[in-house]
C-alpha atoms as one frame of an Amber mdcrd trajectory, in Angstrom:
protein
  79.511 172.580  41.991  80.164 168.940  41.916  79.136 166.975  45.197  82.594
 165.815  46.065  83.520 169.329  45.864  80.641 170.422  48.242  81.245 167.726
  50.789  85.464 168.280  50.818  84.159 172.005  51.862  81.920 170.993  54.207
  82.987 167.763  55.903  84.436 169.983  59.560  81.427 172.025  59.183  78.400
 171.640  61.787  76.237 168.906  60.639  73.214 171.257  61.857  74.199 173.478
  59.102  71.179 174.887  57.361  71.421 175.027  53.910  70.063 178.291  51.648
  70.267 179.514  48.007  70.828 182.967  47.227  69.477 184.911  43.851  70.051
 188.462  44.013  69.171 189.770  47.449  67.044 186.787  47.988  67.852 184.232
  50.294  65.364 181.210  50.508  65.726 177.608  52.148  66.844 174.846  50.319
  64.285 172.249  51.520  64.245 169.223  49.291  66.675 168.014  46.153  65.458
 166.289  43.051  66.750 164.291  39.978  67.180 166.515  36.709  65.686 164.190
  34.049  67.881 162.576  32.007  70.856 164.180  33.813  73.102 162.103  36.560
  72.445 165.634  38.387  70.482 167.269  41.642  68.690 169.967  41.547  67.869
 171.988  44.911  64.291 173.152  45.945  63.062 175.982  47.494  60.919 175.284
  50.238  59.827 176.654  53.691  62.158 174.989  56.160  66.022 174.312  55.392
  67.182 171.291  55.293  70.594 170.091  57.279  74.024 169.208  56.143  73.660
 165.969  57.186  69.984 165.541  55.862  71.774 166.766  52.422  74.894 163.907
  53.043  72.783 161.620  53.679  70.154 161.828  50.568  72.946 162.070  48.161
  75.550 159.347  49.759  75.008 157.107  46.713  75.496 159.697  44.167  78.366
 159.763  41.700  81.394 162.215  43.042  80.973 164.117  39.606  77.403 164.621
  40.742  76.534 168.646  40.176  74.526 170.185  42.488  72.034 172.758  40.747
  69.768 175.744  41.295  66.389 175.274  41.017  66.531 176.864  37.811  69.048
 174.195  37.132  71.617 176.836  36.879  75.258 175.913  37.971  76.031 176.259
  41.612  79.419 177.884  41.974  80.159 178.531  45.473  78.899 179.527  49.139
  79.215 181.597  51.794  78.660 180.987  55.787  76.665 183.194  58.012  77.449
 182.471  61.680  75.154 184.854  62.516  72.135 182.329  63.508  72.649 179.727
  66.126  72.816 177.067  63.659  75.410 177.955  60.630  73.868 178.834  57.396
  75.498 177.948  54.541  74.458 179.866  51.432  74.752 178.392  47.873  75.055
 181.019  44.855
């Protein structure tokens, strides 16, 4: 998914918005990004706490809008879907 693309989905959403990756039945917190090497792309990280929207916006407000966001596998990110279950939104990248 290429940032500009993620951001024009997101822009009305909650800014709280935690953000999660899904593989299979897994679904695991997105806690940091990092640089692919030798790539202008991010790559998400799997961590213990999620990070925000905004915390996401904010770390990538530099970037290039043909950016692409990544799995940690560095797999192409191709979509999401919200769970409004939670108090704070969830928005979960497969």
């Amino acid at each position: 998914m290429k940032l500009i693309d993620f951001q024009n989905l997101t822009q009305y959403m909650s800014p709280k918005s935690l953000l999660y990756w899904q593989e299979g039945d897994n679904i695991m917190a997105i806690s940091q990004l990092r640089f692919v090497p030798n790539s202008p792309n991010i790559k998400v990280v799997i961590g213990k706490k999620p990070m925000t929207v905004s915390q996401l916006t904010a770390r990538l407000h530099d970037m290039s809008d043909d950016t692409q966001l990544l799995s940690a596998r560095q797999q192409p990110i191709f979509g999401f879907h919200l769970s409004l279950d939670d108090i704070a939104p969830h928005i979960i990248l497969k």
